[in-house]
Structure formats: structure tokens, C-alpha cells
C-alpha positions, 0 to 999 in steps of 0.5 A: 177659644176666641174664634168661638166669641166672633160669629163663624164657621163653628156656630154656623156648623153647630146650628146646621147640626141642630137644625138637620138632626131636628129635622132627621127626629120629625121626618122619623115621626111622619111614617110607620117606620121605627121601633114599637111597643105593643101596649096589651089592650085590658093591663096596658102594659107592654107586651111586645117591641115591634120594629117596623122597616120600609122595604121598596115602599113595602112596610113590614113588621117584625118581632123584637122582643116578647116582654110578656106571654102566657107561654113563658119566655120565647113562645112559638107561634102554635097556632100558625099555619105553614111556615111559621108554625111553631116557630118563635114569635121573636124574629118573625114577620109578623106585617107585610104588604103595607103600602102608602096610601095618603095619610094612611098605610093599607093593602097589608096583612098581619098575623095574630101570633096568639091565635094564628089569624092572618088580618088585613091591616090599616096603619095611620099615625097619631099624637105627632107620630108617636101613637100607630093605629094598627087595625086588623080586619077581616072583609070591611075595614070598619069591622075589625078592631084596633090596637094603639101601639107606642113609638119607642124612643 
């Protein structure tokens, strides 16, 4: 324990670890990437856990978990069309095609599980990376509307 009392390799191997795994937290807050919570619009309660992952420079976003549904415990997907009709909404895409584009990611889609609409998606970061603006559109990105999800931690 008296190597501890003379500065060293230990501190300087404790301070490296404190300063890299700060750095792993902030470089985790400057993209999309990481586990969401999709935050109802009228209760704000948590409806959804999304996790989002980069693939090539591709975003996509999938299901977790559905935490609340007016169709009960593990809904499906009724009025999806093709393959993803009446499937369940845990596990599926439901984000694809998001690239970088500045500050921002577009030139995605994402699916409505509820209603089965397929919009164009724009993606940009709030609050320090802990707030996802996702805005679904259809034509023009200033129509449309948007839906503030939450970094889960």
C-alpha cells in the first residue's frame, strides 16, 4: 500500500481509466446510437424502448420493448403492409436508411406501427445528446410532425 502514497503508475493508470471512460460517455451522446425511450405525446409516459444501432454508416431503429398498448401485452403490427404485417412490434425495424447529414440524420424512413404509415425520418440531437428529435414527414420535412424521445441511461 505505500506505492499508493508516491505518485506513479497506479494513479496515472486510475486517471487514464477516468479520463477514456468520460470520453467513451461523451462520444456515446454525439450520435443517435444508444437505447431510447419513446415518450407518449398526450400522457408522457413511456411507451416504447427503442434501440437504435449504426450499420455502415446506416442508422436503423428496432423495437425492445412495448411497455404500454391498446392491444395488451406483445401487439402486432395489424396494419402494416408486406412483411411486417401482423408481426410483433418487439423486434422489428421500425427505422432505416438514416445517414449523417451535418449535425443532423435524414434520408430514412420509419414505420408507424400503430397506423402502418411508412414516413421519411429526420433525426438531430438535443439537450447534450440526451433528447432524439425524430420527425416523421411525408413530401416536405416542415410538414410532419415530431416526437422528442429520451437517452435511456
Amino acid at each position: 500500500m505505500k506505492y499508493l502514497s508516491k505518485p506513479g503508475l497506479p494513479q496515472f493508470a486510475l486517471a487514464a481509466c477516468l479520463l477514456l471512460s468520460s470520453a467513451v460517455a461523451w462520444a456515446a451522446n454525439d450520435s443517435p446510437v444508444g437505447t431510447w425511450q419513446q415518450v407518449d405525446d398526450k400522457t408522457g409516459k413511456v411507451k416504447s424502448i427503442i434501440q437504435i444501432t449504426d450499420n455502415g454508416g446506416e442508422l436503423q431503429g428496432k423495437v425492445q420493448q412495448v411497455l404500454i398498448s391498446d392491444d395488451g401485452p406483445h401487439p402486432v403490427c395489424k396494419k402494416c403492409d408486406g412483411d411486417k404485417k401482423d408481426q410483433p412490434i418487439e423486434g422489428m425495424t421500425i427505422m432505416w436508411g438514416v445517414h449523417q447529414d451535418g449535425d443532423n440524420w435524414d434520408g430514412g424512413k420509419i414505420l408507424d406501427p400503430q397506423s402502418g404509415t411508412v414516413y421519411k425520418v429526420k433525426l438531430s440531437l438535443a439537450d447534450g445528446g440526451q433528447k432524439l428529435d425524430v420527425h416523421g414527414y411525408v413530401g416536405f420535412s416542415l410538414l410532419g410532425r415530431s416526437q422528442i424521445w429520451t437517452r435511456q441511461q
